[in-house]
C-alpha positions in Angstrom: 37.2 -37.8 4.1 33.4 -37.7 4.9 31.6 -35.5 5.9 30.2 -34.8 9.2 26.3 -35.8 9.8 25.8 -32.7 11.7 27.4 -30.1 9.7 25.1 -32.1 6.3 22.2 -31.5 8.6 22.6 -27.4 9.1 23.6 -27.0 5.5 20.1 -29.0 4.6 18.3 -26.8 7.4 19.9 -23.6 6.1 19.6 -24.4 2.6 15.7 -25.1 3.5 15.8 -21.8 5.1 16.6 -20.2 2.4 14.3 -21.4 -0.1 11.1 -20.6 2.2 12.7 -16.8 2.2 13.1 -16.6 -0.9 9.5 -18.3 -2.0 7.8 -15.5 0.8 9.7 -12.6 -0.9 8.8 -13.4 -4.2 5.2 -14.2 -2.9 5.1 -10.9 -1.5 6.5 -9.3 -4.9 4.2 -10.5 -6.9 1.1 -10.0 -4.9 1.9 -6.4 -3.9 -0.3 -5.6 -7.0 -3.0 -6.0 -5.2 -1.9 -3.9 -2.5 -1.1 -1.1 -4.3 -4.4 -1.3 -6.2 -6.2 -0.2 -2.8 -4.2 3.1 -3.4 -5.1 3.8 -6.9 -7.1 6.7 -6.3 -4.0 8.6 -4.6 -1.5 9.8 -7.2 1.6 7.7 -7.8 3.8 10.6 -6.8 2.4 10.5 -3.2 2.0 7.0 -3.2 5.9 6.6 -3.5 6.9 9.6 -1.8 5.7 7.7 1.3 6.6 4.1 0.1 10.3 5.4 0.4 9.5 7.2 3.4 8.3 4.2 5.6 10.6 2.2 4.0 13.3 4.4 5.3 12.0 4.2 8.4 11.8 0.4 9.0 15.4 0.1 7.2 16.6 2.8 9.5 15.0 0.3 12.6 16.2 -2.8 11.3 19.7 -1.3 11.1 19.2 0.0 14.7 18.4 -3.3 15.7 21.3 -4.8 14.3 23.5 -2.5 16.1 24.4 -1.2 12.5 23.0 2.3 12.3 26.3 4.3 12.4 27.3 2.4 9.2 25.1 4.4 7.5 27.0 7.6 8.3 30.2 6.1 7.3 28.8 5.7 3.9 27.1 9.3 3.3 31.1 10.5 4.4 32.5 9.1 0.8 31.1 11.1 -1.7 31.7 9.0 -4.6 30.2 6.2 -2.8 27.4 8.3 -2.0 26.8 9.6 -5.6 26.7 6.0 -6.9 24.0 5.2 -4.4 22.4 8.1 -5.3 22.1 7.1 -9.3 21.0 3.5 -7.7 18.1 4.9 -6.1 17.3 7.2 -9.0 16.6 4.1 -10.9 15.1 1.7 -8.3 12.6 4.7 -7.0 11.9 5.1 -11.5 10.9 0.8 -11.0 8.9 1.7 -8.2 7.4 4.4 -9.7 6.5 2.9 -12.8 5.3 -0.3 -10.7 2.6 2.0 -9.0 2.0 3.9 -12.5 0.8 0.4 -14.1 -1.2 -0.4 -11.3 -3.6 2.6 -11.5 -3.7 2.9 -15.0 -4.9 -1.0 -15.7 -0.7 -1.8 -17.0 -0.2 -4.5 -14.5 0.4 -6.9 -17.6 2.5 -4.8 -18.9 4.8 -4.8 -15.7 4.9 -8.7 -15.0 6.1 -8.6 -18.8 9.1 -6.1 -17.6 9.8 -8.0 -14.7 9.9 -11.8 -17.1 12.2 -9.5 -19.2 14.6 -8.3 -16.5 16.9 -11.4 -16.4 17.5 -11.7 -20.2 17.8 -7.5 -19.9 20.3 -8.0 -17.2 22.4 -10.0 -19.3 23.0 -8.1 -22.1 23.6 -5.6 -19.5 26.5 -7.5 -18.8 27.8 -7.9 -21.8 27.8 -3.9 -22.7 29.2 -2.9 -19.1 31.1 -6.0 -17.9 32.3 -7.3 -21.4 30.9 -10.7 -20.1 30.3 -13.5 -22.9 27.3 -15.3 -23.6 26.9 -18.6 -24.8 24.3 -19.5 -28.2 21.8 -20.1 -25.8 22.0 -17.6 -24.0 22.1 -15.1 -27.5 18.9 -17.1 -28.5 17.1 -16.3 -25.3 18.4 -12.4 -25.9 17.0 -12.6 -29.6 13.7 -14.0 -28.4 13.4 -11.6 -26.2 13.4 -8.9 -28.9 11.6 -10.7 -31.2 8.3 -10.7 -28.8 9.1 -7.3 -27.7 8.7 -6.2 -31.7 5.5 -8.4 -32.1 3.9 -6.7 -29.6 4.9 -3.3 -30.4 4.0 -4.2 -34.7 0.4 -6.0 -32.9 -0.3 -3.0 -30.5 0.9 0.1 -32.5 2.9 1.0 -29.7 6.0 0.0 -27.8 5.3 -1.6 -24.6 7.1 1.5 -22.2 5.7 0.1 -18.9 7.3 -3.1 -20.2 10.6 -1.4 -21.0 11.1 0.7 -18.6 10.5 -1.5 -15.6 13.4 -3.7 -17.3 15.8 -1.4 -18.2 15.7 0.3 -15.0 15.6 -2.5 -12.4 18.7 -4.0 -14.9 20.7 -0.5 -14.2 20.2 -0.6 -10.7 21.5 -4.0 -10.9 24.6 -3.0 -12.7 25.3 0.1 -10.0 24.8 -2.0 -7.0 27.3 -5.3 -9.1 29.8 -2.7 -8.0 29.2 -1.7 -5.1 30.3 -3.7 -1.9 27.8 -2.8 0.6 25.6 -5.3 2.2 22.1 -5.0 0.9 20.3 -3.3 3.9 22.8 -0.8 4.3 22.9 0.3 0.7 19.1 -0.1 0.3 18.9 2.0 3.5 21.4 5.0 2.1 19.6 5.2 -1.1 15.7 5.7 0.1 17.8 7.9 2.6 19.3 10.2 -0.3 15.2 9.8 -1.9 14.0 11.0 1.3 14.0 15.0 0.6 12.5 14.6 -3.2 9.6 12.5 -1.2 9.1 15.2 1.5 9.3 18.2 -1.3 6.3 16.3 -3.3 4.4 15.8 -0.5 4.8 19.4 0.9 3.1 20.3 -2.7 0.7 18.4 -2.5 -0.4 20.0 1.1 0.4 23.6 -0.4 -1.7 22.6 -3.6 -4.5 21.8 -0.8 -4.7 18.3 -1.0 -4.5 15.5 1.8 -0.9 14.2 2.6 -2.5 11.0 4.0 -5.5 10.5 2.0 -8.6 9.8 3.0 -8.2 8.8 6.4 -7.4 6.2 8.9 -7.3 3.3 6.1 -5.2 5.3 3.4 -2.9 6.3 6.4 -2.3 3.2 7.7 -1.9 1.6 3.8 0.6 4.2 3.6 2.9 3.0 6.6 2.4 -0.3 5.8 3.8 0.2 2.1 7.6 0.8 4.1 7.9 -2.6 5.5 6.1 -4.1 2.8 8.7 -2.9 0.5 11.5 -4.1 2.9 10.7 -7.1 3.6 10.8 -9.2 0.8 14.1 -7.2 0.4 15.8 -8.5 3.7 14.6 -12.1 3.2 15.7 -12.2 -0.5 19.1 -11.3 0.4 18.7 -14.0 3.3 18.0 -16.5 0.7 20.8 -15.7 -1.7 23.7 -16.7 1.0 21.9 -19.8 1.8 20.5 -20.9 -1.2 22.5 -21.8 -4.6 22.4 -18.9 -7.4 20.3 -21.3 -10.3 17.8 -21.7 -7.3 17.1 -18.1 -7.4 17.1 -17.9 -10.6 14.7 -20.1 -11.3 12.3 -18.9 -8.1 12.3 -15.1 -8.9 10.0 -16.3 -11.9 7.6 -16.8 -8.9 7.0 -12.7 -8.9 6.0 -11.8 -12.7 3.9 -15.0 -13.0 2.2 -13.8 -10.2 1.9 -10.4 -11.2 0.6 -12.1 -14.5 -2.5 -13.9 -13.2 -3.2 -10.7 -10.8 -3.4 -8.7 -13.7 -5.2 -11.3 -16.1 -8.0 -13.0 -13.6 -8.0 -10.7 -10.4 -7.9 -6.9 -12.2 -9.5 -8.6 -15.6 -6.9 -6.2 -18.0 -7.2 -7.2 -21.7 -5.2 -10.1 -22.9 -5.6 -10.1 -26.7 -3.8 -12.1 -29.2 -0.8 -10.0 -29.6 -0.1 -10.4 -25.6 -0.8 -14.3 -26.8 2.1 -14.3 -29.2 4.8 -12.6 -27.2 3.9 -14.0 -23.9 4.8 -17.4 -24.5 7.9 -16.9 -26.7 9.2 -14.6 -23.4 8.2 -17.7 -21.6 10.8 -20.1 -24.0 13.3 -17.0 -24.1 13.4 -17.6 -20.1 13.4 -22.2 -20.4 16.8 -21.1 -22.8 18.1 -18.8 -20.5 17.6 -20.7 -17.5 18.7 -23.9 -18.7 22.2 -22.1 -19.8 21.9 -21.0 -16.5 21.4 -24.6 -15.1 24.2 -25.8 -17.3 26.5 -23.7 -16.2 26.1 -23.7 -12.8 26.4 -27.5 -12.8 30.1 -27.1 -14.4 31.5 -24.6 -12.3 29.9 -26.6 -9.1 28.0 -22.9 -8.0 
């Protein structure tokens, strides 16, 4: 049987699609460095309280939109639904935060090294939560992984937390939401929801400590709103992408955001590379060619 022209066309046209979301969401990603950067001089407590404000408000429009709004209350009326969410946006408003943190405090390569780390993170994730197996190369990539990660921290004196931390979190909030069967805007939209009073409690501090809840004027304010769609987004296109676009593709394309977030860092905010960040950058970089061509591999025997 063959297959119908037209229906080969809108798969090709979808599948197109799809890529060009996903490229502009991990474009935006791994720019947003430099947005952020304009807000350095506001703490990043403030900085996020309203990041997850805004974004609650565009979520909370798009859903409107949709016609989807009152899913939102069916949700919030499980409780152990509603708990799970609320661990999820524990640790994706911890990623955001520490996001902002390395921003302000010249980190940045620090982060894109968290976010190059996430993946191979993720899977061992998988393998202590969902018992799944991992193939040699896929152990290899894990072992590199922790080999660079020791190099660094034996080079630098210190453990890379930024580093870390942005991995470890993002990985648990990928783990929470792996169980969870709520379409992406929805959940996203119930967990900066359930943020929502511990952003309006910081920012009522701030004004009772005397400070400025917007900043310093018209251009910090309207940074500040912008900072909600520009956090959902790339969110709504990304998971736009992933039903059009096969899984290896975004795979391989979400290593669009660190490497950005890498030459921001290096050649637009000038933070020291030295020759410890010159050792366990590239073997990361091999960790990820072993991870993603298991990936690749596999992928092309199961036909995903």
């Amino acid at each position: 049987m063959t297959a119908n022209p037209q229906d080969t066309a809108t798969d090709n046209s979808a599948a197109k699609l799809g890529v060009l979301a996903l490229v502009t969401a991990c474009v935006v990603w791994g720019l947003s460095g430099l947005f952020y950067k304009l807000l350095s001089h506001l703490p990043p407590l403030q900085v996020l309280s309203h990041r997850t404000l805004w974004s609650c408000v565009f979520f909370a429009l798009v859903l409107l939109v949709q016609g989807r709004l009152h899913l939102v209350g069916g949700v919030l009326r499980q409780p152990r639904q509603t708990l799970t969410l609320f661990v999820a946006a524990l640790m994706i408003g911890a990623n955001w935060f520490m996001f902002i943190l390395s921003i302000q405090v010249g980190k940045a390569t620090e982060a894109s090294l968290g976010y190059y780390i996430f993946p191979l993170v993720s899977v061992l994730m998988g393998v202590v939560f969902f018992r799944e197996r991992l193939g040699r190369l896929q152990w290899g990539a894990v072992a590199l992984a922790v080999l660079a990660v020791s190099i660094l921290t034996w080079g630098l004196g210190v453990a890379p937390w930024v580093s870390l931390l942005i991995a470890v979190t993002f990985g648990l909030y990928g783990v929470i939401k792996k169980k969870l069967t709520l379409g992406p805007v929805v959940s996203v939209t119930v967990e900066v929801l359930l943020l929502s009073p511990v952003a309006l409690i910081i920012l009522w501090q701030v004004w009772a400590g005397g400070g400025s809840v917007w900043g310093n004027g018209a251009r910090d304010i309207a940074l500040l709103m912008i900072s909600g769609p520009l956090t959902a987004t790339p969110l709504i296109l990304f998971s736009f992408a992933t039903k059009r676009v096969q899984l290896a593709t975004v795979g391989l394309v979400q290593y669009l955001n660190p490497t950005l977030q890498f030459l921001v860092a290096t050649l637009v905010f000038a933070e020291p590379f030295g020759p410890w960040h010159a050792i366990a950058f590239p073997i990361i970089w091999v960790a990820l060619a072993l991870y993603s061509g298991a990936s690749l591999w596999q992928a092309r025997r199961t036909g995903a």
